[in-house]
N, C-alpha and C positions, 0 to 999 in steps of 0.2 A: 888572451894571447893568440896569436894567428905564427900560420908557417906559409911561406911563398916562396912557390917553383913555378919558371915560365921556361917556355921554350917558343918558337918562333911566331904560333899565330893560337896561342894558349896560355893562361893564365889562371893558375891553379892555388887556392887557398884554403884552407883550412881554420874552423876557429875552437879552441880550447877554451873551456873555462868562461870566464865572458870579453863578451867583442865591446871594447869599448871604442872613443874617439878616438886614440892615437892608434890602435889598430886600423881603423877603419882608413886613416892617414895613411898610414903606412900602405897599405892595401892601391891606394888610391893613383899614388906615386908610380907605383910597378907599374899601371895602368897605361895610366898616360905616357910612361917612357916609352912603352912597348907601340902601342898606338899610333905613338909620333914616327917610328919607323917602320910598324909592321901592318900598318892599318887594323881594320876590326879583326877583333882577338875572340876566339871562343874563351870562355870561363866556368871552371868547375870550382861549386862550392861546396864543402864537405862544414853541414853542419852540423853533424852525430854527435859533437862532445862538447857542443855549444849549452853552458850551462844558462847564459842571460846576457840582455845587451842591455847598455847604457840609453836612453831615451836620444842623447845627441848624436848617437849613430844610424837614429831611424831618422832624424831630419838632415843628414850629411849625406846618407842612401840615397833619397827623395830628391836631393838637389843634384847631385851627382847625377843619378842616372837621370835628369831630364837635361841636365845642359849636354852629357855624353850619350846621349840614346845613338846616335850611329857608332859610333865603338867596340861594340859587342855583336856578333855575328848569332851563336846560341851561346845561351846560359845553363849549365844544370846544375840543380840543385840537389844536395845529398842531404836527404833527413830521413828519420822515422815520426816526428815529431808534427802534428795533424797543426799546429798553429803553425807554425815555420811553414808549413807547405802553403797553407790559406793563405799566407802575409806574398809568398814567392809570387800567386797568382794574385794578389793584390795588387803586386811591382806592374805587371804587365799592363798595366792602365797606364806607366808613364811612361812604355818604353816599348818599341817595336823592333827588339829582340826576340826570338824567337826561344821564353824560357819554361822549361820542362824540370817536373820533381821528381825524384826517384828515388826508391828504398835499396836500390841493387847499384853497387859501385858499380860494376861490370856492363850494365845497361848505362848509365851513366857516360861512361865513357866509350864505348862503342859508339852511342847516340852525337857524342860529341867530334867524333872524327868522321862519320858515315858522309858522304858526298852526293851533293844535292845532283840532281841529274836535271 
């Protein structure tokens, strides 16, 4: 199960329990609505209570972010979780997003609003 809140140039997700395909759908949807009027979105993902994913959302990931690689401005990632984090810096091989892990919600989002100079 996922929860989603956006707001103009932000796109914020959460996943419970495990992220399966119709999450990742859902997920994907918000996206591209936002994109289509608000161009590249930053993205906070909160996956602390991410219990497991479905294998079809690691190949829906993968497609996604390489057909949307300009989409996304930064990405952060919220985990404690040392695999999740490995797999986040894995993603960056398909996508030239500029995406960073964090243990500190607060760092997280500070990082994500901070303005490039």
């Amino acid at each position: 199960m996922i929860t989603i809140q956006h707001q103009e140039h932000m796109v914020e997700f959460a996943v419970f329990g495990e992220f399966t395909l119709a999450d990742f759908k859902e997920f994907e949807e918000i996206v591209l609505y936002k994109t289509q009027f608000s161009g590249p979105v930053n993205l906070f993902v909160d996956l602390r209570q991410m219990a497991d994913f479905t294998v079809d959302v690691v190949w829906e990931e993968i497609r996604f972010s390489r057909e949307h690689d300009g989409d996304f401005s930064r990405i952060a990632v919220l985990t404690d979780n040392q695999w999740v984090a490995w797999s986040a810096w894995l993603s960056q091989l398909f996508s030239s997003s500029d995406v960073r892990v964090f243990e500190d919600e607060a760092g997280a989002r500070a990082w994500l609003v901070e303005v490039d100079e």
